[in-house]
C-alpha positions in Angstrom: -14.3 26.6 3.9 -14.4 25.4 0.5 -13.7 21.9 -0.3 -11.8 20.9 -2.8 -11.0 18.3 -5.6 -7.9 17.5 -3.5 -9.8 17.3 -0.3 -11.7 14.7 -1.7 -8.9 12.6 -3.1 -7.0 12.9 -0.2 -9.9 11.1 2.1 -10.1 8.6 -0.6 -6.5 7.5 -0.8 -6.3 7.4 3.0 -9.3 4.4 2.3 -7.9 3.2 -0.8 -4.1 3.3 -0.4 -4.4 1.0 -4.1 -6.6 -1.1 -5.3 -8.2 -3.7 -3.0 -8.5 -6.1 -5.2 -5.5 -6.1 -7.7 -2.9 -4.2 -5.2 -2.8 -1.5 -8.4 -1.6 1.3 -7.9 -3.4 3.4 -10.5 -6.5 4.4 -9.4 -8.5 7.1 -11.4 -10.9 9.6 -9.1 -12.9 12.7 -9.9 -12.9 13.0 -13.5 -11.9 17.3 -13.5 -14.8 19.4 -14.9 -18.4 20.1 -14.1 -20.0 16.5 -13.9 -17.3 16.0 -11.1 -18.4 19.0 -9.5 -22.3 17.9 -9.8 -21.4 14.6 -8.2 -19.2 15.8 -5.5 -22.2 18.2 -4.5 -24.6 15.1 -4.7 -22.4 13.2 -2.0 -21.1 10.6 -4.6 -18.5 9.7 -7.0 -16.9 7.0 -8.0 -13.3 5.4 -8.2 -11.9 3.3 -11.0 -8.7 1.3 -11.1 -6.7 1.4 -14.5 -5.0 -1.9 -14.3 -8.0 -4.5 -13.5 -11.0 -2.3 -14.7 -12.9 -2.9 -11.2 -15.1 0.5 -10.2 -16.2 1.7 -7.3 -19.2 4.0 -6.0 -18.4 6.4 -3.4 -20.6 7.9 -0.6 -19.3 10.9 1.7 -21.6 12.8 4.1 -20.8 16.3 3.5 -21.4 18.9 5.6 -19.7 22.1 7.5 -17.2 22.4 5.1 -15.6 18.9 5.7 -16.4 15.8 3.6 -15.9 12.5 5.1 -15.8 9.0 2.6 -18.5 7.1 4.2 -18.6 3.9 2.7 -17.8 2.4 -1.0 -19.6 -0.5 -3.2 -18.4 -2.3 -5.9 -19.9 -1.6 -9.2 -18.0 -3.8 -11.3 -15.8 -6.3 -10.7 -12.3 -6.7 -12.2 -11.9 -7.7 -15.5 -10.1 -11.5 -13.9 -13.6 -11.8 -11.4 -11.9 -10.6 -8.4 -14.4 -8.9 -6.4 -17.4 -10.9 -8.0 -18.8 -11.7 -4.4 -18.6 -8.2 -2.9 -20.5 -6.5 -6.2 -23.5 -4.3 -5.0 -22.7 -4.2 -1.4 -21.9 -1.5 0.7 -18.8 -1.6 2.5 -17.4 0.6 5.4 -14.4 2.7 4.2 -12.3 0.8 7.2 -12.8 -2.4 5.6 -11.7 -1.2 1.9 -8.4 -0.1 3.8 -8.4 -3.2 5.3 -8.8 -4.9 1.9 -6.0 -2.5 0.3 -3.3 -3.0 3.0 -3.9 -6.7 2.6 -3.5 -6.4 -1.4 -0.6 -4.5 -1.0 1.3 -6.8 0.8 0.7 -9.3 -1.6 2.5 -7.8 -4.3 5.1 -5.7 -2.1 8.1 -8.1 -1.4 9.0 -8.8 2.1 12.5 -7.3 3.0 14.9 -10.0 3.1 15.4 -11.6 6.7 17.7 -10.3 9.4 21.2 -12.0 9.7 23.0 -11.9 12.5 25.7 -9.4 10.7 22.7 -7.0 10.6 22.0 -7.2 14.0 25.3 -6.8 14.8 26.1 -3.9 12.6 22.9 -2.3 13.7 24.4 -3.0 17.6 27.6 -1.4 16.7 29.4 -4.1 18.2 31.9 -4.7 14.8 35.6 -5.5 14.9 36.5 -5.7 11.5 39.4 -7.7 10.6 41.2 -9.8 7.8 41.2 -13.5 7.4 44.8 -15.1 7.9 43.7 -18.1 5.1 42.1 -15.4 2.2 42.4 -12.1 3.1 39.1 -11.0 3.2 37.5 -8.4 5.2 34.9 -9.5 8.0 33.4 -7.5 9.7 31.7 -9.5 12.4 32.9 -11.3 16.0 32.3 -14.0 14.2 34.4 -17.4 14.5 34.4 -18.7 10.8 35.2 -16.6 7.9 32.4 -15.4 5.8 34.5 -16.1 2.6 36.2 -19.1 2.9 34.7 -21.0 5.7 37.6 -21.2 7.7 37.8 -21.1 11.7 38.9 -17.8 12.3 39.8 -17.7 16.5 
């Protein structure tokens, strides 16, 4: 089986789901051509995020028609000095995931909180019914009117 330049992104991505240090999402791998090709059959290659500039050097162990991402090190950090501390070092792909999820959730916002008309929509347990005071449509058990405020049973 012949491995490909998707094969290879594809193991990277599932490491790197965006960059660990910025949360970026643009992440340049494999340049297309023959020095790609030289590297991949070396074992190494590197990774480079667009938006803060910080580059990585891959490692895979390749063998029997699989290539696995090993481990990755910092090369250069990004261009604010995120990353400064973990320059040369060579980290475990687990951890760079671990990094990346945490980035991610930094710049992803939360979804808002549950109310209790979610819930209850969710539940299926709706009555929907007007206010006597405004008219408006509620669509909860609930004993105050969403609208206007008023006590509703």
């Amino acid at each position: 089986m012949k491995l490909t330049y998707e094969d290879y992104r594809d193991e990277v991505r599932r490491y790197f789901v965006c960059c660990p240090l910025c949360g970026g999402e643009k992440l340049d791998y494999v340049a297309p051509g023959p020095a790609g090709v030289f590297r991949l059959l070396n074992g190494r290659d590197t990774l480079t995020c667009e938006e803060c500039g910080a580059k990585w050097l891959l490692y895979f162990i390749i063998g029997f028609g699989q290539g696995y991402l090993e481990w990755a090190k910092l090369e250069i950090e990004s261009r604010n000095g995120r990353g400064r501390e973990l320059v040369g070092k060579e980290i475990r792909k687990d951890e760079w995931r671990e990094k990346s999820l945490e980035a991610r959730a930094k710049i992803a916002p939360s979804p808002p909180p549950a109310t209790i008309d979610d819930a209850a929509k969710s539940s299926g347990r709706l009555s929907t019914f007007f206010c006597r005071f405004c008219g408006s449509e509620n669509e909860v058990d609930a004993i105050f009117c969403q609208k206007c405020g008023k006590k509703l049973k």
